[in-house]
N, C-alpha and C positions, 0 to 999 in steps of 0.2 A: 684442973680439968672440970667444966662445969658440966653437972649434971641434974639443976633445972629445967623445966619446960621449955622447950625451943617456943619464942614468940612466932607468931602466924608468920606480924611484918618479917621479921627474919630472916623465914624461909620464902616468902617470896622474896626477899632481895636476894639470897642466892642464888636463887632458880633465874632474875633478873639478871645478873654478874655472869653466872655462867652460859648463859645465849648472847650477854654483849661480847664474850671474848670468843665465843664457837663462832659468830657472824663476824669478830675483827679477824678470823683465822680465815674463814670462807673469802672474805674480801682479797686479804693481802695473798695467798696462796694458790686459789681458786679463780679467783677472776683479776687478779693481779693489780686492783685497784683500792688499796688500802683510805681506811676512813677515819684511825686514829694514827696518834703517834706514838713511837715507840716509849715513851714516857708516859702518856695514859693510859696505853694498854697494860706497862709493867706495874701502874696505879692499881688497875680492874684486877689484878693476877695475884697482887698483894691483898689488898683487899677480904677476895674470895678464901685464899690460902687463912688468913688471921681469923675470920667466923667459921671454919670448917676446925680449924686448931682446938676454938673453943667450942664449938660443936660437934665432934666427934659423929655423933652419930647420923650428920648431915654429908658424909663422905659417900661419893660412889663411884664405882670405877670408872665411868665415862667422865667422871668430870676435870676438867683443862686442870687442875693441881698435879692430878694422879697419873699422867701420860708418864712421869719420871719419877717412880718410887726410890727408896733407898736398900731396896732386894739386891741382892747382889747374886750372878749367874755361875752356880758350882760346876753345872755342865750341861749341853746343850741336848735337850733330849733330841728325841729323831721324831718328825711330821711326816704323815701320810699323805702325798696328795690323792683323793678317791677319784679326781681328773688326772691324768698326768699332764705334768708340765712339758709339753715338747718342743723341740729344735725346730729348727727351723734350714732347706734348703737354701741354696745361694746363689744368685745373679751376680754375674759382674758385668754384664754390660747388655745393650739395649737388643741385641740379638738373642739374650738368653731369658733374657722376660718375652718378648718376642715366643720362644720355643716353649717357655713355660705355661702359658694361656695357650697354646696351642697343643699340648698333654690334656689341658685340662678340658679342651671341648673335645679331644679322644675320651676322654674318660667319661664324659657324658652322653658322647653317643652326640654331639649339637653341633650346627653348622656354624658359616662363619656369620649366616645375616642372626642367629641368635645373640641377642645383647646381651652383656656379663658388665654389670658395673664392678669397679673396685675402688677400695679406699686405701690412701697414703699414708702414713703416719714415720716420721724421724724416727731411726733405728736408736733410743738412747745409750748409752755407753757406760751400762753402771752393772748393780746390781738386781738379779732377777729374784720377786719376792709375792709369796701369794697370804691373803687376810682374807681371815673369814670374821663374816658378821652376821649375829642371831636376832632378827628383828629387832637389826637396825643398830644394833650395838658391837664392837669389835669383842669378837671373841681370843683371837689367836692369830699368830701369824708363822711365817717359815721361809726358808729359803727352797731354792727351788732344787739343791741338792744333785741327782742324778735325775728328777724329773720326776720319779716315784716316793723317795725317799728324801728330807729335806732335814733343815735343823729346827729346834720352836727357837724362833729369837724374839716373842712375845711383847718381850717388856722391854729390849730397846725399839721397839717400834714404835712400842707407846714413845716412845723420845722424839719422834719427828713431827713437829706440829703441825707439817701441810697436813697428816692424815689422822679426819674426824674421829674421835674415839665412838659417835653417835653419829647414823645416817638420817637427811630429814627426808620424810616421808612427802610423796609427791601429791599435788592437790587431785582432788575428785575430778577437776576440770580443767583442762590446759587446751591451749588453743592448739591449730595444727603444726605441724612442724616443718621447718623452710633451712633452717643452716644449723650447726653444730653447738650453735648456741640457742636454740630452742628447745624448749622442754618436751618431753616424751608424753606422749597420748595416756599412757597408763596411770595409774593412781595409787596411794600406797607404798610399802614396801618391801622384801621378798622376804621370806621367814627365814631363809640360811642361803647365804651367796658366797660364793670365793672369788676374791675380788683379785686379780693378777696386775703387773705393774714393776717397774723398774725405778730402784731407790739409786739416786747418784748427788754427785758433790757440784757446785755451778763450778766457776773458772777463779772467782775472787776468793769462795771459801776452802778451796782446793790450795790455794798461795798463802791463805792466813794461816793453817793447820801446820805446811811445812815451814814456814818464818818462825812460828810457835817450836815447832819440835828440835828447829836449827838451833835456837838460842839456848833450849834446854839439854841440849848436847846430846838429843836424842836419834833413833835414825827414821827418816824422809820417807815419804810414801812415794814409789816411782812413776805413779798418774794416778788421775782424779777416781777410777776403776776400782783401783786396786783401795786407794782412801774408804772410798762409798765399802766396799767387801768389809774391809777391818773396821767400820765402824759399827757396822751391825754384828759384830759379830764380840763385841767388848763386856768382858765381865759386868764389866758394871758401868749399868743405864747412866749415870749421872754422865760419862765421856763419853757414849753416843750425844748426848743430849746439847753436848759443847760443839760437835762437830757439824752444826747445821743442817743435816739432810736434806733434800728435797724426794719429791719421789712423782713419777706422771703413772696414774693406770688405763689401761687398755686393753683386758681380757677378762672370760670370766672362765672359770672352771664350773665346780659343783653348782648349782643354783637348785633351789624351790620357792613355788612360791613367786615366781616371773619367769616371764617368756619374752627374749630379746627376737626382733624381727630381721634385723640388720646391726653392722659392725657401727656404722653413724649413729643410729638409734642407740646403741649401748652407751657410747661417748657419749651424748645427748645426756639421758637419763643418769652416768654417772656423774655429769658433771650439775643436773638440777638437784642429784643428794648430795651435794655439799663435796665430790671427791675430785683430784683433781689430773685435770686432763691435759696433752699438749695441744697449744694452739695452732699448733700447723698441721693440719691435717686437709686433705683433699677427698670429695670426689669424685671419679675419674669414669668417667662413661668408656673406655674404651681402653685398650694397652699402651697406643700411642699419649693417650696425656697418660699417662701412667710416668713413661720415658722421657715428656716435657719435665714432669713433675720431679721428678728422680737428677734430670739435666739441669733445673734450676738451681736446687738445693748445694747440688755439686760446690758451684761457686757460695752459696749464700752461710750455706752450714759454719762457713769463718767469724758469722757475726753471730752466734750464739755465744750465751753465756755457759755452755755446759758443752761436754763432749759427743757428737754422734757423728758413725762410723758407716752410715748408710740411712734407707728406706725400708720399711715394714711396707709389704704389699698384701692388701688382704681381698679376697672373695667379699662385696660385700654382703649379700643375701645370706642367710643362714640357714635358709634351706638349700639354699647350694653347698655352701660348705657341708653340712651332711650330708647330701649326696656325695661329694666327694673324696670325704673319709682324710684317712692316711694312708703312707704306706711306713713300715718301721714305728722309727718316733717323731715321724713328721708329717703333717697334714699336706695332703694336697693342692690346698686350696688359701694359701699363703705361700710367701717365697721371701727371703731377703737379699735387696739391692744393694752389693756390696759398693761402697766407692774404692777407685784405686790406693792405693796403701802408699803411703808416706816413701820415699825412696832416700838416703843419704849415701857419703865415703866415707869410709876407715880403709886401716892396713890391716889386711891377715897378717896374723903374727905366728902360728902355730897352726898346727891340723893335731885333734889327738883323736881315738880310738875310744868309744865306748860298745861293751858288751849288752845286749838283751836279755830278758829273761831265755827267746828264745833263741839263745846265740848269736843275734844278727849284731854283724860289724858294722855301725854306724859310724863315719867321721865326721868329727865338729870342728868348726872352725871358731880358734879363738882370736877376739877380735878387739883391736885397739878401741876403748867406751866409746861410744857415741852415742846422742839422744836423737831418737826415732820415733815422734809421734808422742813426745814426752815422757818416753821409757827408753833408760840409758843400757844400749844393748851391746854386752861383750863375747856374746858365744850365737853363731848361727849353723843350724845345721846344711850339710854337705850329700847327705842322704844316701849315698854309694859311692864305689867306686867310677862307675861308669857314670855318675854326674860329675867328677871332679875331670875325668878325662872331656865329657861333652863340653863343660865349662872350661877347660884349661886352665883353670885354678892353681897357682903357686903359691907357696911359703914367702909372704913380702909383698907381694900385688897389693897392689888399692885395687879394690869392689866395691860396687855397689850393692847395699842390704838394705832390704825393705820386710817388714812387719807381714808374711801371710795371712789375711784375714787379718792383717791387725795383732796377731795374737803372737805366732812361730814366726823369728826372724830368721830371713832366708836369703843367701846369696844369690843378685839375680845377674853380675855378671862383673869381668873382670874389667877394670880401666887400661886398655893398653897402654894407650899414650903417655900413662905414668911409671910403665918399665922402667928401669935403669941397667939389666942386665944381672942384679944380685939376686933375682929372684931365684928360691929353687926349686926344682920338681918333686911331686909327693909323691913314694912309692908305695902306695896301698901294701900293706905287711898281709902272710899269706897263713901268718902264724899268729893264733887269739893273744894280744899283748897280754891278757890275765892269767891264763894258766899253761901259754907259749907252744899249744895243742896245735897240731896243722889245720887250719879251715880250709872249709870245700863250698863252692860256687854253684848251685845244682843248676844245670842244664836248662834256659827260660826264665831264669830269677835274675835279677839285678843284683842279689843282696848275698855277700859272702857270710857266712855263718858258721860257730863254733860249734863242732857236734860233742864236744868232751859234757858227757853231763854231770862230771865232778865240777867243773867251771867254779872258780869262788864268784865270779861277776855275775854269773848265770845264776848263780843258787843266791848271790845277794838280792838281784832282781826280781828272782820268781818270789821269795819270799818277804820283799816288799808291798810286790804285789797282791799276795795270798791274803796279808792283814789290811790291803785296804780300805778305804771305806766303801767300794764298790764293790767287797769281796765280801772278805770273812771279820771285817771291822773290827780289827783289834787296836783300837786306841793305844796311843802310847811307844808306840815301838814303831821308831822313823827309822830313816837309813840310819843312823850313828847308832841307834839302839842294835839294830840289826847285824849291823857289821862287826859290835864285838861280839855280838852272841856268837857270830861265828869265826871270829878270830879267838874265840878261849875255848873252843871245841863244842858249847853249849847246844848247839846248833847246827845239824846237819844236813836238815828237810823240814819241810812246814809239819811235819808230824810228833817231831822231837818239840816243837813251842809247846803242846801241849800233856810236855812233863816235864816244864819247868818248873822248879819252885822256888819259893824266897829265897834262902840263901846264896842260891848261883845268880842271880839275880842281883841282888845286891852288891857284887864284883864289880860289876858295871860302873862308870864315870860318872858320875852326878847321878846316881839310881837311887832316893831315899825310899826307907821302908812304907812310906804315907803313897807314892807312885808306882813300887813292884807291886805294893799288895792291889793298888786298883788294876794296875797290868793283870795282873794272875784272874783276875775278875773279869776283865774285858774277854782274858781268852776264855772263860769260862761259858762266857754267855755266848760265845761267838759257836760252841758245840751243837747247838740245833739252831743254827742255821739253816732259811730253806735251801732247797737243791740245788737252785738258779745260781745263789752267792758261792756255794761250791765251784759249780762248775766254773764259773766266770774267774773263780779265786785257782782256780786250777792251773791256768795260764794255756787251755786248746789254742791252737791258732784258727783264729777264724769265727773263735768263738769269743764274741762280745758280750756286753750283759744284756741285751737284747733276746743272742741267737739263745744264750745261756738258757733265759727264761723261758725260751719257744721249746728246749730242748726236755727242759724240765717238766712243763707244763703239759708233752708229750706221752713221756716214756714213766713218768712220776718216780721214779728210782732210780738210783747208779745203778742197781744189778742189769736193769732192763736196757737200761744204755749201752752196758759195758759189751750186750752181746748181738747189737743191733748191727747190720751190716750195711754198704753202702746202698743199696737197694730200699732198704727200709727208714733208711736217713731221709732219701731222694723223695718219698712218698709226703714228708711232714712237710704240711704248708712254711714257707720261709725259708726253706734249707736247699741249697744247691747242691751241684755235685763236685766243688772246692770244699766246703765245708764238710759234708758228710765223709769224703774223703780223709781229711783231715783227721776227724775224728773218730776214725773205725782205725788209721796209721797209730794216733795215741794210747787208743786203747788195746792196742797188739805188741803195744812195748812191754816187757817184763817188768821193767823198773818201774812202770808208771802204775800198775796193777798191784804188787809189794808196795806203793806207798797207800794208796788205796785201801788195802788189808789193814796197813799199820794205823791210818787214820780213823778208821773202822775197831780198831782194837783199844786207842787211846780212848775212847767216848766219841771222836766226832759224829752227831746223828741226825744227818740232813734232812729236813722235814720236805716230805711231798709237797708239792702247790698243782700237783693235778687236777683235773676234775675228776670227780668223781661218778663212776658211771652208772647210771641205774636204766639205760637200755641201748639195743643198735637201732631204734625206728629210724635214725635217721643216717645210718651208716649211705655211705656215697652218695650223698644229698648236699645239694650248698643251697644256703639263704643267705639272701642279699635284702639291707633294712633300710628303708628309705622314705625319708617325711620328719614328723614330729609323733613322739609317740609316749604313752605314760611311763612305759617300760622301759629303764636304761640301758642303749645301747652294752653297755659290758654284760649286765644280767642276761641278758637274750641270748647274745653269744653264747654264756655259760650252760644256757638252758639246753643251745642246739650241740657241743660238745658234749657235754653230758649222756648226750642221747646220740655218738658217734656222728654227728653232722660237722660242715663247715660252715664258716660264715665268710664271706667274702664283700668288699667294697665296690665291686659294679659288678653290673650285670652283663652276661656273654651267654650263649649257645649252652654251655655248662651248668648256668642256673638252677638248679631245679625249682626252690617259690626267691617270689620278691614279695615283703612285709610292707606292705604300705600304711604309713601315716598320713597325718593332717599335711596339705602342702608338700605332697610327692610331685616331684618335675621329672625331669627327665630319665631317669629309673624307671621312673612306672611306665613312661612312653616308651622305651627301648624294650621292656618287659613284654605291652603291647604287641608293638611290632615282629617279636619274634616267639611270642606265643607261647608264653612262660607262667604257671599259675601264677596270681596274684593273691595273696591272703591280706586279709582284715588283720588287726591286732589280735581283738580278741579271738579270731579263726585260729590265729596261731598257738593263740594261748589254749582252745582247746584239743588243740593237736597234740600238744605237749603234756597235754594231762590224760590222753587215750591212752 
C-alpha cells in the first residue's frame, strides 16, 4: 500500500474515470443509449478500481468501485419511512376510473367543466423501495415494508448500477419545458429527498438466474417478483450484484430543499439528475384518454421486456393531490388500473379445511400444478361454504383459476362440459377438523367458525400472528418453530413465549444455541413495543394495523381501551360501529382480559404513541389544511390533537378553520362559499401558542 503523496495528474484522472463511467451508466440506464462497450467500460472500472487500490485514501463512497462492497448483511435493521409508503386503490375496468375521478370532483367540491389532468405511468411488477439522498449523494435505502416500517437493504442497492450513487445537480438555466424528456425550470439540488421507485428483474435476466440455479441443482424463483424481492434482500451484496437489477423511480416521499409542481415535472427533474424513469408515460387531459391509455397498453404490455400488471394513474397537479389527501393508507388522488388476470385449467384434486386464528373454517382447494402468469399454482382458495355451493365445485372437476390481483389464486368457475360423472360432492364438515369441536354459522356471516378457544390450529394461528412482523416482531420463530413449541407443552398463549428460556428451547429441531439465544433477544426487545403492535398483534377482528394504530393513538393505553364502550369507540375518527363492537365483545371475554394480566405480569410494557395533551382550545373543532405550507402536514395534525381538535381532508358545514397555503384551490373556494374561517399559517401557528 502506497503511502506517498497522491500526484495532482492522478487525482484528476480519477475524478476523470469516475464521471466517464457515472455518464457510461446515465447513458446505458437512463436514457437507454449506450456510448461504450461493454469491454471499455469494464476497461474504465478496472482501471479506476487498480489507482484507488493503490490509493487508498482516494476512495469515497459514491464512487462506481464501492456500489458492491465485500460487507456482508448479519441482519436487516428496520427503516423509518417519516412519509409513509401507501397502497394504492384498484380499477379494473373503464367504469371504475370513470367513478374514481368522479369521487374525486365530490371531494373537491368541482364541477364537471373543471379540468383535472392526469398522468400514466406502467404499474411495474417488482419490488417497492424508497432512497434517500443528502445533497446529492445516496445515503440509505429500504424496503417499503408495511409502509411505515421497512428493512435498510443499503448496501445491496448500492449493487444495482441503474442507480447513481451521486445526483447531478441541475443548471442555473434550463429552457421551458415541453415533454418528459425536458429539463425542469429549477436549478440545483434538494438537500435530503426520498426518492420512491420499484426495483425488478427484465424477462432475459429473469431466465438466465433460473437456467443458473437449475444447473446448480438449486431451487427456481417462481416469477420475475418474487427473484427482484430475494435479491435485495441477499446477505451478501456480491449476489445482488450478479443478479442484474433494474430499477424505474416515480415518487417522492420526505423532500427539502425542492418543490415539485406536478407528477410530469418530477419525472422531468428526476430524469435530468441522472435517475432513472419509465418511458412510457402519458399526459392525459381528461379520464377518457386516461381509458385509451390504460386500453392500449392492455395489448401492447406483451412487448415489454419486464413484467407489469396494470396502470398507475395519478392527479397530476400537486396541489390537487394535497387537497385531496387520503383516506386510510391510500391517497385519493391516485388509483391503480388493474388489467384482467391471467385465467388457465387444472383438476381439483382435494378440498381440505384450514382453521384461523379467529376460528374461521376456510376451504382450499388443492390443485393439480399449473403455471398462471408465470407462477406455478397448486392450492386456491374456496373461501366458504356458501361459495362452493354458489360455484358448484366438486372433488375431480376442471376449473378454471385465475391470479386475484395477480397475487391470491382463486377458482373462478367450474368447466362443465368436462364432467365425467366421477366427480364428488364436498360436504362442508360442521365439526373444526383440529380439535373436532362443533362449529356455529352466526346468523348474516358466510363464514363457519370454531368457537373452542383451546383450538391447537386457532392458538397455532394467533400465535403466529402475535410474533409477526406487523405485530410484536419476534424473529425467528416461523410456523415450525411455533408448532413444536406447542406440541411439547412449551407453549400455551402468546404470554408463555415470554418465559421461555434456553434450554426448552433448544429441544427444538434444528434450534442451535447461536439462534435460541438471538430468539430469547428478539422476544426481549419485542417487550415495549408500542400499543398499536399490541393491539394488531392481539389478533381483534376488525382490527388492522391501521385501526390498531387509530386505536392506540386515541385512548394511549390498554387500561383506557379495556373500559371504553361502544358509544365512545363510535365517537374516534376512523372507527365504525362493526369495529367498535367488536372490540368492546373482546374485551368482555374473561379469557382475553387473564391474558392481558398475564402479559402485563411477564414484563410485556406497551409504549403509548398518543399525543400528548397540553390543552382542550381546540376540543370540537376540525381543521382542514390546504396549499403548500412550511409546516408539515403530520406536525400540524399533532399540534391540533394535542389541543383536543381534529384534522380532517375536505371541507363540509362541520369545518370549523381551513389553513390555507401557497396554491390553495378548491378547499379555500368551498371554504368561501360556505363561510368557514379561513387562517393564514402563521394565524394558526399563533393560535396554537395562545
Amino acid at each position: 500500500m502506497s503511502t506517498e503523496i497522491i500526484p495532482t495528474e492522478t487525482q484528476q484522472h480519477v475524478l476523470e474515470l469516475r464521471e466517464q463511467i457515472e455518464n457510461a451508466n446515465y447513458r446505458y440506464y437512463v436514457l437507454d443509449d449506450p456510448t461504450l462497450s461493454d469491454v471499455a467500460y469494464d476497461t474504465l472500472l478496472r482501471e479506476l478500481r487498480a489507482l484507488e487500490e493503490q490509493y487508498p485514501t482516494l476512495i469515497t463512497p459514491e464512487s462506481p468501485t464501492q456500489t458492491v462492497g465485500v460487507e456482508f448483511i448479519t441482519t436487516f435493521a428496520p427503516i423509518e419511512h417519516q412519509v409513509p409508503m401507501l397502497s394504492l386503490d384498484n380499477a379494473f375496468n373503464a367504469e371504475e376510473l370513470r367513478e374514481w375521478e368522479a369521487r374525486i370532483r365530490r371531494t373537491m367540491g368541482a364541477s364537471e367543466e373543471f379540468a383535472i389532468e392526469y398522468v400514466c405511468e406502467l404499474k411495474i411488477d417488482g419490488s417497492a423501495v424508497s432512497l434517500t439522498y443528502t445533497n446529492g449523494k445516496f445515503q440509505r435505502g429500504g424496503t417499503r415494508g408495511n409502509g411505515i416500517l421497512g428493512e435498510d437493504i443499503t448496501l445491496n442497492l448500492k449493487a444495482i448500477s441503474a442507480l447513481p450513487m451521486q445526483l447531478s445537480p441541475l443548471p442555473s438555466t434550463n429552457p421551458p419545458m415541453q415533454s418528459l424528456f425536458d429539463e425542469p425550470e429549477q436549478s440545483g439540488i434538494p438537500t435530503t429527498i426520498e426518492i420512491r421507485g420499484e426495483v425488478f428483474l427484465s424477462h432475459p435476466e429473469f431466465a438466465r438466474i433460473n437456467s443458473e440455479m437449475e444447473e446448480k441443482g438449486g431451487k427456481t424463483f417462481a416469477n420475475p417478483r418474487n427473484a427482484a424481492a430475494g435479491s435485495l434482500r441477499q446477505k451478501d451484496p456480491r449476489v445482488t450484484a450478479t443478479r442484474h437489477l433494474d430499477v424505474f423511480l416515480y415518487t417522492v416521499g420526505e423532500c427539502e430543499g425542492w418543490a415539485f409542481g406536478s407528477q410530469l415535472e418530477l419525472l422531468q427533474t428526476y430524469r435530468a439528475w441522472g435517475l432513472k424513469t419509465n418511458p412510457n408515460v402519458a399526459l392525459c387531459k381528461n379520464i377518457e384518454e386516461v381509458i385509451q391509455y390504460c386500453d392500449e397498453w392492455h395489448s401492447r404490455k406483451e412487448t415489454l421486456p419486464y413484467d407489469t400488471d396494470g396502470v398507475v394513474v395519478k392527479v397530476n397537479d400537486f396541489a390537487l393531490q394535497r387537497e385531496l389527501g387520503q383516506v386510510s393508507r391510500s391517497p385519493r388522488w391516485a388509483i391503480a388500473y388493474k388489467y384482467p388476470p391471467l385465467q388457465v385449467r387444472t383438476v381439483l384434486e382435494r378440498i381440505e379445511i384450514q382453521v384461523g386464528r379467529t376460528g374461521a373454517l376456510t376451504p382450499v382447494a388443492y390443485l393439480k400444478p399449473v403455471a398462471v402468469g408465470g407462477v406455478v399454482v397448486s392450492r386456491a382458495t374456496l373461501h366458504n361454504e356458501d361459495e362452493i355451493r354458489r360455484k358448484g365445485v366438486r372433488v375431480g372437476d376442471t376449473v378454471i383459476v385465475q391470479r386475484a390481483g395477480e397475487v391470491i389464486p382463486e377458482i373462478v368457475e367450474v368447466v362443465l362440459s368436462e364432467r365425467t360423472g366421477t366427480e364428488e360432492e364436498y360436504i362442508f364438515p360442521t365439526l373444526c377438523p383440529s380439535c373436532m369441536e362443533e362449529s356455529v354459522k352466526p346468523e348474516g356471516e358466510a363464514v363457519r367458525r370454531c368457537i373452542n378457544e383451546d383450538c391447537p390450529s386457532k392458538l397455532q394461528a394467533r400465535i403466529e400472528h402475535f410474533v409477526s412482523r406487523g405485530a410484536m416482531d419476534i424473529e425467528g420463530l416461523g410456523e415450525k418453530q411455533v408448532e413444536q413449541l406447542i406440541a411439547q407443552g412449551l407453549v400455551q398463549d402468546v404470554a408463555d413465549l415470554y418465559q421461555l428460556s434456553l434450554t426448552p428451547l433448544l429441544t427444538i429441531e434444528r434450534m442451535g444455541e447461536k439462534l435460541a439465544t438471538k430468539i430469547l433477544q428478539n422476544i426481549e426487545n419485542s417487550r415495549t413495543r408500542p400499543l398499536s403492535r399490541l393491539l394488531f398483534g392481539l389478533g381483534l377482528r376488525h382490527v388492522g394495523e391501521h385501526v390498531a394504530e387509530v386505536l392506540a393513538n386515541h385512548f394511549g393505553t390498554l387500561e383506557a381501551l379495556q373500559v371504553a364502550n361502544v358509544e365512545t369507540l363510535e365517537q374516534v375518527h376512523e372507527i365504525g360501529r362493526t369495529t367498535a363492537e367488536s372490540v368492546v365483545q373482546w374485551f368482555a371475554n374473561p379469557r382475553h382480559n387473564e391474558l392481558i394480566l398475564e402479559l402485563l405480569r411477564v414484563g410485556v410494557a406497551p409504549q403509548s404513541t398518543a399525543v400528548e395533551s397540553v390543552s382542550k382550545e381546540f376540543e370540537g373543532k376540525t381543521f382542514v389544511f390546504t396549499g403548500a405550507m412550511t409546516l408539515k402536514r403530520e406536525e400540524a395534525e399533532t399540534m391540533i390533537k394535542a389541543r383536543g381538535g381534529r384534522a380532517s381532508g375536505s371541507v363540509s358545514k362541520q369545518t370549523s378553520y381551513v389553513v390555507a397555503g401557497e396554491n390553495a384551490g378548491s378547499k379555500l373556494l368551498k371554504a368561501t362559499q360556505l363561510g368557514i374561517t379561513v387562517l393564514t399559517e402563521p394565524e394558526f401557528l399563533e393560535m396554537c401558542q395562545e
